[in-house]
C-alpha positions as CSV (number, residue, x, y, z in Angstrom):
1,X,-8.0,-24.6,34.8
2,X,-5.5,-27.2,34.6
3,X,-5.8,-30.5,31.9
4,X,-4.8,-34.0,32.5
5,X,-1.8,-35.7,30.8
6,X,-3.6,-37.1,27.8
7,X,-2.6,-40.2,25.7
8,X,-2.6,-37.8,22.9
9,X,0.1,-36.1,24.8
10,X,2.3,-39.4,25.3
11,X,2.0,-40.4,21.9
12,X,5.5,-40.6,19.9
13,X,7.3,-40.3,23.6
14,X,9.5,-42.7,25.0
15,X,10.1,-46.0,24.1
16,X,6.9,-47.0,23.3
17,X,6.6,-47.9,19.5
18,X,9.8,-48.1,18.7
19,X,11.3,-50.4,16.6
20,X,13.9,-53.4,18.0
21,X,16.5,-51.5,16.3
22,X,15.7,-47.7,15.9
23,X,16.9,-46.0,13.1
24,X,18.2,-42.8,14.9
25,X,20.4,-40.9,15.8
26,X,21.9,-40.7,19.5
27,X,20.4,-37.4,20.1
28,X,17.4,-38.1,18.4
29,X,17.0,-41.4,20.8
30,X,17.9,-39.8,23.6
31,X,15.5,-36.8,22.9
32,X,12.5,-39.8,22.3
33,X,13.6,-40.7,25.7
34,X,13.3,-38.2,27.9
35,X,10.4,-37.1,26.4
36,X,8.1,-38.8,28.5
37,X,9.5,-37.9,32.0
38,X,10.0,-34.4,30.4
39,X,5.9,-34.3,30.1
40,X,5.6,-35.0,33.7
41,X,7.6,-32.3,34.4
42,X,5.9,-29.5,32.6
43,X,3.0,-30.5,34.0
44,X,4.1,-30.6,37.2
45,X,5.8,-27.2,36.4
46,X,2.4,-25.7,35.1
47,X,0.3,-26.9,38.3
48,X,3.2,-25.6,40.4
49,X,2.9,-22.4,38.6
50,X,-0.9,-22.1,38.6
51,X,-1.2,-23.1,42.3
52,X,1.1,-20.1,43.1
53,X,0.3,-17.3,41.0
54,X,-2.0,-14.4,41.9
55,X,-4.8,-16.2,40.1
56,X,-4.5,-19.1,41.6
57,X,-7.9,-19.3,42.8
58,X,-9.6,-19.2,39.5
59,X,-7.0,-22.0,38.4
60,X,-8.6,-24.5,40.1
61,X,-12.1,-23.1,40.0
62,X,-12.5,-21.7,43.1
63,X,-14.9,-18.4,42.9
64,X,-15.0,-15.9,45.8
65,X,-18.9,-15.8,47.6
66,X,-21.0,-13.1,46.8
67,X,-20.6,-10.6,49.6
68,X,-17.0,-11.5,50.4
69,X,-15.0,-8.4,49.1
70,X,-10.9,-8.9,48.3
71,X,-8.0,-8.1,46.1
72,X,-6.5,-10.7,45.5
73,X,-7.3,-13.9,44.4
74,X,-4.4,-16.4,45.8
75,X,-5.9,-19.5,47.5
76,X,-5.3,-18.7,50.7
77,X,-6.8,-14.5,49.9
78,X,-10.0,-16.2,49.0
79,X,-9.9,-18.0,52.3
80,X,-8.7,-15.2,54.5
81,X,-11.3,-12.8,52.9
82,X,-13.8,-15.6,53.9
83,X,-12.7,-16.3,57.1
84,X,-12.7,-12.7,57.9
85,X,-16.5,-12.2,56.5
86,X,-17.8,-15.2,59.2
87,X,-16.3,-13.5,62.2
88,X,-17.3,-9.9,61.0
89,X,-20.8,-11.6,61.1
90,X,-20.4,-13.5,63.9
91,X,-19.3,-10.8,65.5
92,X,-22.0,-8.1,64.4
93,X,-24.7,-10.9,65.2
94,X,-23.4,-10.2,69.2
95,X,-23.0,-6.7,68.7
96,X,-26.0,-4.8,66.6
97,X,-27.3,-2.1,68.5
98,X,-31.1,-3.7,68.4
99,X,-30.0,-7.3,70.1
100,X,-32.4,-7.0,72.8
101,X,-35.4,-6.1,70.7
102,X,-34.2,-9.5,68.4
103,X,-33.8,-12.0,71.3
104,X,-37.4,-10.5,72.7
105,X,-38.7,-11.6,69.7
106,X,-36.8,-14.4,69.1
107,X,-37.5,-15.6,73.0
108,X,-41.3,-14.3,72.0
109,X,-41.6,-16.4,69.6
110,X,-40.3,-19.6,70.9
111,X,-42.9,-19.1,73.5
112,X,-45.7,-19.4,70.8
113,X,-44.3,-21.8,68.8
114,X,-43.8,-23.9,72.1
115,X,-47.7,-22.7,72.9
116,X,-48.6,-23.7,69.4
117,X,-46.7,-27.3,69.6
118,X,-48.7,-28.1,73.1
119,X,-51.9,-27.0,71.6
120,X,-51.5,-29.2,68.8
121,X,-49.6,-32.0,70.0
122,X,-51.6,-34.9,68.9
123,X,-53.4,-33.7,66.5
124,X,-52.8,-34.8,63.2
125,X,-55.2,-34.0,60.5
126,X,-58.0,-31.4,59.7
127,X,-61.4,-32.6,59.6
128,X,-64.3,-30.8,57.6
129,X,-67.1,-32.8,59.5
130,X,-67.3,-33.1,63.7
131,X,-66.2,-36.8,64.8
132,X,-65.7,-38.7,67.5
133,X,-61.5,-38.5,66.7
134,X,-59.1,-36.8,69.7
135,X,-56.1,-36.6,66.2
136,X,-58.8,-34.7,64.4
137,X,-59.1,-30.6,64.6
138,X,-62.5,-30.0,63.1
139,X,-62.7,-26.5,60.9
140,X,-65.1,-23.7,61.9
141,X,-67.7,-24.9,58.8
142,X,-67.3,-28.2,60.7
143,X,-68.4,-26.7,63.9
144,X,-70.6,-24.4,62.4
145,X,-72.3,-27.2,60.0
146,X,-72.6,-29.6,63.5
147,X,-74.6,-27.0,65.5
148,X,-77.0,-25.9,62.1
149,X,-78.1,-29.4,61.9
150,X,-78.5,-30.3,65.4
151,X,-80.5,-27.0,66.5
152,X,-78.4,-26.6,69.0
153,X,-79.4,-22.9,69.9
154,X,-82.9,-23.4,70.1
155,X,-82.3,-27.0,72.3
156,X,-80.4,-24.3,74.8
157,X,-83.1,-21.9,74.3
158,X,-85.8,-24.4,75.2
159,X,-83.7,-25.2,78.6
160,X,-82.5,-21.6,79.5
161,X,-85.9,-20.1,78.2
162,X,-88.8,-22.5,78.2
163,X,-91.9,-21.3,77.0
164,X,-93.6,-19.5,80.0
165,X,-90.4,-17.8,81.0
166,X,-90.6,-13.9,81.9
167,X,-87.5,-12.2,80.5
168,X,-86.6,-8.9,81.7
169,X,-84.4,-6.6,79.7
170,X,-83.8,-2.9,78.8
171,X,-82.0,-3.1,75.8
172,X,-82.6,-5.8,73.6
173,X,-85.7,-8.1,72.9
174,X,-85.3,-11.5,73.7
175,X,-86.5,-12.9,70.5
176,X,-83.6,-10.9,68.5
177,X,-80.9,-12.5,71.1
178,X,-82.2,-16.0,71.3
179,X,-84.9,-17.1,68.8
180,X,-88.3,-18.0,69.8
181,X,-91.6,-16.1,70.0
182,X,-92.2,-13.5,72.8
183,X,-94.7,-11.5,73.9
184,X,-94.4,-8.0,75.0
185,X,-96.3,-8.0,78.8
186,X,-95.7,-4.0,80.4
187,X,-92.7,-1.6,80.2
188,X,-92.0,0.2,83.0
189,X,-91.6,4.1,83.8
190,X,-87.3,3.1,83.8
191,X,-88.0,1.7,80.3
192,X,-87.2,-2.1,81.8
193,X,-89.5,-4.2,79.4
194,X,-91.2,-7.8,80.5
195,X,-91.1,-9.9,77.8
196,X,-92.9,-13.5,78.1
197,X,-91.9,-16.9,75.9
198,X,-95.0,-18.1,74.6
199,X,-93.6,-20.6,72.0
């Protein structure tokens, strides 16, 4: 990596700090003198050196992608090697010999997510009790929980099946399907059985 020019660095160079009268020699004063635009030169020297060596990359901190393979690791290498990694992809994206199985699914499941967004569109919370709320999606205990504690089955059993009903079946009993009491009145010789609601 490459430092800044420091103060520490421009100390003691140039004219700054000397005296009105400098007690030196010729060579010495013009040696103090250059020193400073000497500084700028090495530096400039070093970056111009560090930007084009094969390392050049790592001189300015520049690390190579995992996955990107090259030899060299000049600036522009690093981006050549990267640049040819995208269109490699790019191009094995268009050309991997199961693209139609991946744009089925991908096609498949756009069409459920697009399924999923209409079912759900305006909904915006789940509920745990059944309410009068169109942004509310009430769970299965919710459901459940609603239809325990208003009896629903045996309100749909009293309409469908009111007592007095004859229900005729040969597989199974009424009672075990819907609820309710029922009486057993004949089987016949087909094993049909007549079962009548008595409460």
């Amino acid at each position: 990596m490459f430092n800044k020019v420091t103060a520490q660095d421009r100390a003691n160079k140039g004219n700054v700090g000397l005296p009105d009268t400098p007690n030196m020699t010729a060579n010495e004063l013009q040696e103090r003198m250059d020193s400073l635009p000497n500084l700028g030169i090495d530096k400039l020297n070093e970056l111009i050196d560090g930007l084009n060596a094969e390392t050049a990359a790592g001189n300015i901190g520049m690390v190579v992608p995992n996955g990107v393979t090259t030899t060299q690791t000049t600036i522009q290498a690093v981006i050549n090697a990267i640049v040819l990694d995208w269109s490699l992809n790019t191009a094995n994206r268009h050309t991997h010999a199961n693209k139609a199985v991946l744009d089925t699914i991908t096609s498949t499941m756009l069409d459920n997510y697009s399924a999923l967004v209409t079912l759900f569109t305006g909904i915006e919370t789940i509920a745990q009790a059944v309410s009068n709320n169109n942004s509310a999606l009430p769970t299965s205990k919710a459901v459940k929980d609603f239809v325990d504690a208003y009896d629903i089955k045996s309100k749909v059993l009293a309409v469908a099946y009111p007592v007095g009903v004859v229900y005729t079946t040969k597989g199974t009993a009424p009672g075990t399907l819907f609820g309710g009491t029922w009486s057993v009145l004949d089987t016949d010789t087909q094993g049909v059985t007549r079962y009548l609601r008595t409460a």
